[in-house]
Residue frames relative to the residue before (quaternion, step in Angstrom):
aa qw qx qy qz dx dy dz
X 1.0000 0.0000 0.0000 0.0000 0.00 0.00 0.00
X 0.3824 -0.7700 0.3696 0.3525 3.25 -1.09 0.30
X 0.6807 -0.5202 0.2212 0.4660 3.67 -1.47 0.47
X 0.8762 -0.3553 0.2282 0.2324 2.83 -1.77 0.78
X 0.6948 0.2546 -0.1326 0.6594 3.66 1.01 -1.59
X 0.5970 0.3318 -0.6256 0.3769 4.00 0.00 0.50
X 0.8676 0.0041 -0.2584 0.4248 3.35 -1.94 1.08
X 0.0771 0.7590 -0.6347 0.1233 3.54 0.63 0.92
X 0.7909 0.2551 -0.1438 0.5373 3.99 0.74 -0.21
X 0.2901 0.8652 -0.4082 0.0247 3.42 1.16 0.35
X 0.6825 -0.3174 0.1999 0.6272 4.18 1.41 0.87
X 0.7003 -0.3905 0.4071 0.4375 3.26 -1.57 -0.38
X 0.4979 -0.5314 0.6070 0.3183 3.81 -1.42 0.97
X 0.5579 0.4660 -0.4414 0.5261 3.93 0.44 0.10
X 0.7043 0.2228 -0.4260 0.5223 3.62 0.32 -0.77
X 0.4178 0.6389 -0.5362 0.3602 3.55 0.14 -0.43
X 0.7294 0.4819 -0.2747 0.4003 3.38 0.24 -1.79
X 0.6602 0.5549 -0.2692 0.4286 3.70 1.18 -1.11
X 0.7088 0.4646 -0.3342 0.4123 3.03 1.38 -0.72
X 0.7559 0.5261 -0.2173 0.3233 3.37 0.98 -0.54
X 0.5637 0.6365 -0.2948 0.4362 3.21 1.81 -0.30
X 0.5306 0.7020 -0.2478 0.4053 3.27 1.45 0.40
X 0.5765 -0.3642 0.2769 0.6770 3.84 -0.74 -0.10
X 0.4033 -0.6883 0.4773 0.3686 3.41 -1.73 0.02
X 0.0838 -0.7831 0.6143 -0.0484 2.95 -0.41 1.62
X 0.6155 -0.4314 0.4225 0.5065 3.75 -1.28 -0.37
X 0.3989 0.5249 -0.5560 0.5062 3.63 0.54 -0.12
X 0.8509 0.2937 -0.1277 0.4165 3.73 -0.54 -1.77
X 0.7725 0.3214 -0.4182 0.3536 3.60 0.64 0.05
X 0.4811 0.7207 -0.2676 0.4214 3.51 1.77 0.96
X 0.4680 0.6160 -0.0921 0.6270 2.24 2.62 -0.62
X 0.7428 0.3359 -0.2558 0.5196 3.08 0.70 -0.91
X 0.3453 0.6103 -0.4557 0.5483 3.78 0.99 -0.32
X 0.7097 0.5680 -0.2017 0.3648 3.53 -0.23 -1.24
X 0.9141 0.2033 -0.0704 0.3438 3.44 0.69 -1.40
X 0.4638 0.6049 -0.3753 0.5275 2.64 2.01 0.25
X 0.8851 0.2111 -0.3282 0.2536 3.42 0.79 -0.52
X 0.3730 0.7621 -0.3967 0.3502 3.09 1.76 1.29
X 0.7623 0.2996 -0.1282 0.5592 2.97 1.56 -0.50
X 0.4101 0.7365 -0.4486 0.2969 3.72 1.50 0.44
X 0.6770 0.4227 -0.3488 0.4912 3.73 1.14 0.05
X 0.4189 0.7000 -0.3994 0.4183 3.38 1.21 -0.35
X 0.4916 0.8523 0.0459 0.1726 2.84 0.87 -2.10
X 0.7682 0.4469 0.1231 0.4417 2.14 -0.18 -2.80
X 0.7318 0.4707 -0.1120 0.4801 3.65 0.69 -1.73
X 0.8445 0.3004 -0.3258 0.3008 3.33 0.57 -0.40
X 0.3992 0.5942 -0.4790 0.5081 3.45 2.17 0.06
X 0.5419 0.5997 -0.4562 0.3723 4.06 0.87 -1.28
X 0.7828 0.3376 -0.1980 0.4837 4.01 0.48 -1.27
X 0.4787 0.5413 -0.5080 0.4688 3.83 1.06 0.42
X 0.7451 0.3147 -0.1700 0.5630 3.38 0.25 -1.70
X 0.4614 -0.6094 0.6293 0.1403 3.66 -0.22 0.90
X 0.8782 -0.1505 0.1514 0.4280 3.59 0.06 0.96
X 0.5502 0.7025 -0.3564 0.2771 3.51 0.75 -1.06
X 0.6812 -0.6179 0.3628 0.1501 3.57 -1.14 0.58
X 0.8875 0.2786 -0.1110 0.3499 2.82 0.80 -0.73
X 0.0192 0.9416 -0.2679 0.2031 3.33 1.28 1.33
X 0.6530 0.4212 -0.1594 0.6089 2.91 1.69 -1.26
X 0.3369 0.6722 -0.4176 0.5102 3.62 1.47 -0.17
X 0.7715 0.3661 -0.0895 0.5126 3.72 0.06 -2.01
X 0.6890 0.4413 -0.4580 0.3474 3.81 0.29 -0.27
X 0.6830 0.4023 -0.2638 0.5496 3.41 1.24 -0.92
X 0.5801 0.4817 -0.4837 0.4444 3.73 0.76 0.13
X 0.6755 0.5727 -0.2671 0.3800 3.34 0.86 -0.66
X 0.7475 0.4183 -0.1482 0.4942 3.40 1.06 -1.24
X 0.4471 0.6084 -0.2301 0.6140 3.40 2.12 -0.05
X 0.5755 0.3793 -0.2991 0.6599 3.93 1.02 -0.34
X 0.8627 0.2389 -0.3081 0.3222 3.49 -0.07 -0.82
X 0.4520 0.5022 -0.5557 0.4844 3.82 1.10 0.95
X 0.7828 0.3996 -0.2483 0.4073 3.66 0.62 -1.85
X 0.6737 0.2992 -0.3782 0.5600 4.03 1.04 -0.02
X 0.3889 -0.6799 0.6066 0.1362 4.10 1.00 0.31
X 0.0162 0.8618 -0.4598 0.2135 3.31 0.97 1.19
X 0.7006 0.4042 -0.2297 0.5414 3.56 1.03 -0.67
X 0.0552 0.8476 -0.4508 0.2744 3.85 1.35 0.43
X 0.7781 0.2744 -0.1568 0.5428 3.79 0.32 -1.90
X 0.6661 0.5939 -0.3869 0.2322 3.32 0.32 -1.19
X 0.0451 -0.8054 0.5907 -0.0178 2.67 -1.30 1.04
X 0.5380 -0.4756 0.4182 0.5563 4.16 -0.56 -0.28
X 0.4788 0.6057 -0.4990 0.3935 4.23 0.74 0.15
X 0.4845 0.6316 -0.3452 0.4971 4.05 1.76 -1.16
X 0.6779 -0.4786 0.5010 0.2457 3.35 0.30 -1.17
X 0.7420 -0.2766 0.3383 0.5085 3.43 -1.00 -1.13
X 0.3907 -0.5911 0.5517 0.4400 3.81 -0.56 1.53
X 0.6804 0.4840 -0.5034 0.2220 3.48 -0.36 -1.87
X 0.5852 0.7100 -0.2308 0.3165 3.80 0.78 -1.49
X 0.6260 0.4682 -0.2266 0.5810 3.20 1.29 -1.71
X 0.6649 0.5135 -0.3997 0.3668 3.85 0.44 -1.11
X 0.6329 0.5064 -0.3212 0.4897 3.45 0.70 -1.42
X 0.7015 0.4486 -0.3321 0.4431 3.88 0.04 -0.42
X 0.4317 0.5205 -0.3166 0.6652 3.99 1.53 -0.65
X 0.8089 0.2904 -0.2114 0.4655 3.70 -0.35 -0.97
X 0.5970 0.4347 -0.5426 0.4003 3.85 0.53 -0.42
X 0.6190 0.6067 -0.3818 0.3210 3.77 0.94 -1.39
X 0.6463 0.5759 -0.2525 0.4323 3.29 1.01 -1.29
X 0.6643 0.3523 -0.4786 0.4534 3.37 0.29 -0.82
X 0.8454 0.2679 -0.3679 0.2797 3.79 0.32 -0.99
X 0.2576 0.5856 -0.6467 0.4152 3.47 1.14 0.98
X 0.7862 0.3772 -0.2715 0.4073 3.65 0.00 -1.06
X 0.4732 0.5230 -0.5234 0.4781 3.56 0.74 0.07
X 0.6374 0.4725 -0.4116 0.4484 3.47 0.20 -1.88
X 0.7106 0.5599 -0.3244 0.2762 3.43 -0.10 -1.35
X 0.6048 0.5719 -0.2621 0.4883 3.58 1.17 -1.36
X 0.8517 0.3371 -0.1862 0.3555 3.44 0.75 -1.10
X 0.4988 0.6467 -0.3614 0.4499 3.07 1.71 -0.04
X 0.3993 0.6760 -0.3953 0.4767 3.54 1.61 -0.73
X 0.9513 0.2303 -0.0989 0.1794 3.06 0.15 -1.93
X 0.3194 0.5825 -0.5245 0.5325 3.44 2.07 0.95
X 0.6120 -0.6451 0.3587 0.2839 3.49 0.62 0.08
X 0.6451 0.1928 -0.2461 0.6972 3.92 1.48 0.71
X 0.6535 -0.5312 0.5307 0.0958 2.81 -2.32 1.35
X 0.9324 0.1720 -0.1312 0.2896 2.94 0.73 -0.78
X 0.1864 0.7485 -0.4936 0.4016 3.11 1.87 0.86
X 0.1881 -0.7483 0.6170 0.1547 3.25 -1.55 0.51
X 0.9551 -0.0276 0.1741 -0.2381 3.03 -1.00 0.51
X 0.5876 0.7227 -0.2743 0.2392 3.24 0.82 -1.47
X 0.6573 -0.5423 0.4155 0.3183 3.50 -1.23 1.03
X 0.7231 0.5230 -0.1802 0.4138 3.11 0.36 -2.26
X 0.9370 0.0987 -0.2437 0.2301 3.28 0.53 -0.96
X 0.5879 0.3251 -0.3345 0.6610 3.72 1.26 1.15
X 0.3549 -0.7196 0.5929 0.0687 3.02 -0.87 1.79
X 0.4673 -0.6990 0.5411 0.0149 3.07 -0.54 1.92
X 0.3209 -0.6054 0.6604 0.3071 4.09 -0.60 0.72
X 0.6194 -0.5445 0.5126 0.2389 3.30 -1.45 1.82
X 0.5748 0.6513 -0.3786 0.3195 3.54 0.69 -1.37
X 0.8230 0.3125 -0.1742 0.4411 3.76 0.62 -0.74
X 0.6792 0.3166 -0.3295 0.5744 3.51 1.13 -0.18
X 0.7709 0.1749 -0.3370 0.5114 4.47 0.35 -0.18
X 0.4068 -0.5652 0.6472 0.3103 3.56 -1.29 -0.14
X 0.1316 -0.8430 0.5080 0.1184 3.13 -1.07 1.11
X 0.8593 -0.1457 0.0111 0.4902 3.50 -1.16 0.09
X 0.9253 0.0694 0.0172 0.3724 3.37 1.02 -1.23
X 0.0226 -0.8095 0.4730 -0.3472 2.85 2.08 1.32
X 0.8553 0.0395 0.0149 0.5164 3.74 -0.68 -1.07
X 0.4287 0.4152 -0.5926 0.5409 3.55 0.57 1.06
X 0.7316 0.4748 -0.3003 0.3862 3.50 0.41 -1.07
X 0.5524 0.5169 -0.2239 0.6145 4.04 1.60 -0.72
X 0.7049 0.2706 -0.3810 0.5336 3.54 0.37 -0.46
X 0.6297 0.3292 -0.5007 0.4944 4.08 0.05 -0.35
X 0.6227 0.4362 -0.4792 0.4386 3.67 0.12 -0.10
X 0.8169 0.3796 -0.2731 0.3376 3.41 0.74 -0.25
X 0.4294 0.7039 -0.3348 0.4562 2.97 1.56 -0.13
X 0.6753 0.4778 -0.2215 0.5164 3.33 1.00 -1.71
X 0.6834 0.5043 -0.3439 0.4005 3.73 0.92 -0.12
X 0.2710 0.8101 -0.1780 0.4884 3.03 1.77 -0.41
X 0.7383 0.5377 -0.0350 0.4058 2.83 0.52 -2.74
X 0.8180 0.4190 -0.1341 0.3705 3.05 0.41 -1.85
X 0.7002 0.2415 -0.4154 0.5281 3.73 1.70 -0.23
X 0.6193 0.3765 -0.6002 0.3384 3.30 -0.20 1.14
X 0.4508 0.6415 -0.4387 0.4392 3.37 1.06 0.71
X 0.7762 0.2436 -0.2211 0.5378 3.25 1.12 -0.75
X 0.4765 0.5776 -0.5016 0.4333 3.13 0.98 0.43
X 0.5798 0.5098 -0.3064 0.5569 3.89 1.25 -1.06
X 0.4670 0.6707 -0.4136 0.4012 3.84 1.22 -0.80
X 0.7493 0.4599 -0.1156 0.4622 3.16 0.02 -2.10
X 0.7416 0.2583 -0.4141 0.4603 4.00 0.41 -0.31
X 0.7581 0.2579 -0.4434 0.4027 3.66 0.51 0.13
X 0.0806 0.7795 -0.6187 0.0555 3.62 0.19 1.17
X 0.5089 0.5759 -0.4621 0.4427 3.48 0.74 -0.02
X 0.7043 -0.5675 0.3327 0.2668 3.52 -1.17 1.40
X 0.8669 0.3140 -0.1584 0.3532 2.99 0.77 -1.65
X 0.3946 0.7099 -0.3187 0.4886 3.22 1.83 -0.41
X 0.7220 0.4697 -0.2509 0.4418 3.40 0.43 -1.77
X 0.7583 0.4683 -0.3120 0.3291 3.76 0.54 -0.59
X 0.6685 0.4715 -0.2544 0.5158 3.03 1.41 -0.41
X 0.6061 0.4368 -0.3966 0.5334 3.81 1.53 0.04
X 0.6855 0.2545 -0.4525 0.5105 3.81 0.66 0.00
X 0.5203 0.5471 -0.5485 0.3593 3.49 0.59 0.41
X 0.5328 0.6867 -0.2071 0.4492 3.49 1.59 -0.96
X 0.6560 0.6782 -0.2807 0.1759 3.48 0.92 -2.06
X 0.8261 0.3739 -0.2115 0.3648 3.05 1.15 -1.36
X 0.4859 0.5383 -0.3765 0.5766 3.76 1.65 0.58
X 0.3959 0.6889 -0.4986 0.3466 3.64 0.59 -0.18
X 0.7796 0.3561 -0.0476 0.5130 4.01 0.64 -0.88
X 0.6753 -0.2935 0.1870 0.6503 3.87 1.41 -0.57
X 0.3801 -0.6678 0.6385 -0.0433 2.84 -1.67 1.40
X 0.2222 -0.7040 0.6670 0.1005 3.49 -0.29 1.75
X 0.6941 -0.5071 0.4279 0.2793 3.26 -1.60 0.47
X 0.5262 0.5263 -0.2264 0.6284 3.78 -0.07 0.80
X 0.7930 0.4611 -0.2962 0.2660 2.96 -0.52 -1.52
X 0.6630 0.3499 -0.4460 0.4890 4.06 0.57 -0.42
X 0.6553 0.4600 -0.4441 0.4023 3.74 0.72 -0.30
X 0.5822 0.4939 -0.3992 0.5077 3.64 0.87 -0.64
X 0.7981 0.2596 -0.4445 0.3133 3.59 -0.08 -0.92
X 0.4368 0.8049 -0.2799 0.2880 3.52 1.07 -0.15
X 0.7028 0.4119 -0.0238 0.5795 2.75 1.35 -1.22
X 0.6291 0.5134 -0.2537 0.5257 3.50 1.29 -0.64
X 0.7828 0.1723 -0.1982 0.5641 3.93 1.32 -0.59
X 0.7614 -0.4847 0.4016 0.1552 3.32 1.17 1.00
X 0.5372 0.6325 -0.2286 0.5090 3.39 1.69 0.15
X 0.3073 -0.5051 0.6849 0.4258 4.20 -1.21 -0.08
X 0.6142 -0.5139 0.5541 0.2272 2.80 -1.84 0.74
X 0.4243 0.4808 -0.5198 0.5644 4.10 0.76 0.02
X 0.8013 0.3334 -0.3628 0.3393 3.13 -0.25 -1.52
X 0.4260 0.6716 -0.4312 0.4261 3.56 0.70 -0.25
X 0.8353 0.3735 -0.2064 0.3467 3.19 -0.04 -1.70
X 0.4674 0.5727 -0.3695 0.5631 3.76 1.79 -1.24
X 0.7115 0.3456 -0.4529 0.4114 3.86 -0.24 -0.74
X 0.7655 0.2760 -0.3890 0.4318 3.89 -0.04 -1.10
X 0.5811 0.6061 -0.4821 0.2499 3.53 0.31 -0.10
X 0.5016 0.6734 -0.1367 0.5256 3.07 1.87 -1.39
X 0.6435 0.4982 -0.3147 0.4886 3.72 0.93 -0.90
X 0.7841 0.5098 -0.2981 0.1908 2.99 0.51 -1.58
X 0.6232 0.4701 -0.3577 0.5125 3.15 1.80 -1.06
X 0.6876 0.4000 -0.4985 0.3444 3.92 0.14 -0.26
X 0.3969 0.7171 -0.4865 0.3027 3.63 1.61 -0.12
X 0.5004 0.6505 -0.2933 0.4904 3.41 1.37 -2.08
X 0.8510 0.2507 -0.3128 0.3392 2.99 -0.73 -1.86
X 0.6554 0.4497 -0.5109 0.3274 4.28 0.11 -0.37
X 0.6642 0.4319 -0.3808 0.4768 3.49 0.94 -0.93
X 0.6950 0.4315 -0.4155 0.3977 3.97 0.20 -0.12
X 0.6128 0.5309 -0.3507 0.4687 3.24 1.42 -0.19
X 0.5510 0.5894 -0.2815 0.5194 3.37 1.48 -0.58
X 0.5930 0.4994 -0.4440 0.4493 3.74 0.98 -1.04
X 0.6102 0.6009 -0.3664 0.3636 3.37 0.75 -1.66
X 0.6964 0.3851 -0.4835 0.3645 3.69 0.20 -0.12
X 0.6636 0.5833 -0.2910 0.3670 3.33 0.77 -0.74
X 0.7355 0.3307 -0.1755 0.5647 3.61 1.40 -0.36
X 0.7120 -0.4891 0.3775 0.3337 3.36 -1.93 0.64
X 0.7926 0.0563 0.1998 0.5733 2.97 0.40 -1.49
X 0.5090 -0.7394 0.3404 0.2799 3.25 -1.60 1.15
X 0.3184 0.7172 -0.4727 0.4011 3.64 1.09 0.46
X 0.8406 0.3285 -0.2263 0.3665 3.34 0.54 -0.90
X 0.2766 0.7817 -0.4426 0.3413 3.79 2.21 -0.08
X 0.7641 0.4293 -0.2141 0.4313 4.02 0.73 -0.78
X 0.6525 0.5944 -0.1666 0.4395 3.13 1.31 0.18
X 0.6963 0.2607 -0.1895 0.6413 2.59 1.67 -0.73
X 0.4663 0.6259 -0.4762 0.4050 3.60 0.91 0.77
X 0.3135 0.8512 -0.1016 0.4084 2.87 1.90 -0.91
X 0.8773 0.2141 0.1349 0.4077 2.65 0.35 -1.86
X 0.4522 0.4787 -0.4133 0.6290 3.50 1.43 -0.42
X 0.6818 0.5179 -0.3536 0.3767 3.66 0.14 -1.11
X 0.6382 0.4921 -0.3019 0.5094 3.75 0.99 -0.71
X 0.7629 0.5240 -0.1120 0.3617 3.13 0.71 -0.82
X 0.5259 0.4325 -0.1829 0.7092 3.58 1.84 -0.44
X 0.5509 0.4153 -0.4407 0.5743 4.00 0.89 -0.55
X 0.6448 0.5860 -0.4274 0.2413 3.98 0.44 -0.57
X 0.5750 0.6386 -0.3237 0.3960 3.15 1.80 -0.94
X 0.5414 0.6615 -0.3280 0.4020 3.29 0.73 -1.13
C-alpha cells in the first residue's frame, strides 16, 4: 500500500466508490488502495474483539479486503445506502459469519456441508451488533480520520524550523495543561504570545483539515457537522 501522507485528500470516498466500480483500471485500483487503507484499522480492531484474542486477524483483514476487490463488492453502493463506514461494517459482519460457518463446517468433517441456522447456534456476536459493535468501528475510525489529518498538518510543516515548533505544538492541539505555553516557550526559545498565536493558528487549520476530511465521507455538506458531532461523541467514549 501506499505511504501514509501520499493521497491524504484524494476527493470524496463516494467518488472513489464511482471510481472503483468500474473496469480495473489504474484509476479504480487507486481507489481501492485508498479504501482499503481508510478503513484497515477500523477493520483490523473490530475482527481483534471478534476472535477473542485469536491469531489470526491479520490473516481475516487481508482476506476480507481481498474479497471486496476480486468480488467488486462495492459495485451497487451508492451515497442513497447511507453511511460508507455503515455499508463496510455490514460487508465485514457477513464475512466474519461466512468464516465461522466455514470453520465449523471444517469441523463436522466436510467442505461442502452447509450449515443450518436451526441446527448450530451461531454466536449472536456474528449475526446482531451489539451495544458496542459500531461504536467501537466508528472510534476506530474517527482516530483514522485523526491520524490523516496529522499527516496532512505533517507534510505542511516540512520545514525544520516549522516542523519543530509543530511537534512541539502536537501535544496542545486538544488541551492545554497549565504550564505548558510557558514550558514550550522556553524549550523553542519563543514569547509565550507567540506561542499562544502559533497553537491557536494550528488549531484552526487542525478544524479546517479534519472537516475537510469529514466532507469526504458524506453526501452533502449539511451533514459534515453532524458527523463531527458524532466522531467527537464517540472518541469522548474512549476516555
Amino acid at each position: 500500500m501506499k505511504s501514509e501522507t501520499a493521497s491524504i485528500f484524494p476527493g470524496t470516498r463516494w467518488t472513489l466508490i464511482a471510481r472503483l466500480q468500474g473496469s480495473p483500471t489504474e484509476t479504480a485500483l487507486r481507489a481501492w488502495d485508498d479504501v482499503c487503507r481508510a478503513y484497515w484499522k477500523p477493520v483490523h480492531a473490530y475482527i481483534r474483539r471478534h476472535l477473542n484474542g485469536q491469531d489470526d486477524v491479520d490473516d481475516l483483514g487481508q482476506e476480507f479486503f481481498c474479497m471486496l476487490i476480486r468480488e467488486n463488492l462495492l459495485k451497487e453502493v451508492d451515497a442513497a445506502h447511507g453511511k460508507l463506514r455503515a455499508w463496510m461494517l455490514m460487508l465485514l459482519k457477513r464475512f466474519l459469519y461466512d468464516a465461522w460457518t466455514r470453520t465449523q463446517t471444517k469441523k463436522r468433517g466436510g467442505h461442502l456441508m452447509r450449515v443450518s441456522l436451526e441446527e448450530e447456534e451461531v454466536p449472536a456476536r456474528h449475526l446482531q451488533e451489539g451495544p458496542d459493535d459500531s461504536v467501537l468501528f466508528d472510534r476506530q475510525w474517527a482516530f483514522t480520520l485523526i491520524e490523516r489529518v496529522f499527516a496532512r498538518l505533517r507534510e505542511e510543516h516540512q520545514n525544520p524550523t516549522r516542523r519543530r515548533t509543530f511537534e512541539a505544538l502536537l501535544p496542545l492541539l486538544l488541551s492545554t495543561p497549565p504550564g505548558m505555553v510557558r514550558e514550550v516557550a522556553q524549550q523553542q526559545g519563543m514569547e509565550e504570545g507567540t506561542v499562544k498565536v502559533a497553537l491557536h493558528r494550528l488549531r484552526h487549520r487542525f478544524g479546517t483539515c479534519l472537516r475537510e476530511e469529514v466532507a469526504t465521507t458524506v453526501d452533502s455538506a449539511d451533514q459534515i457537522e453532524e458527523e463531527l458531532r458524532h466522531l467527537l461523541k464517540v472518541i469522548g467514549t474512549a476516555s
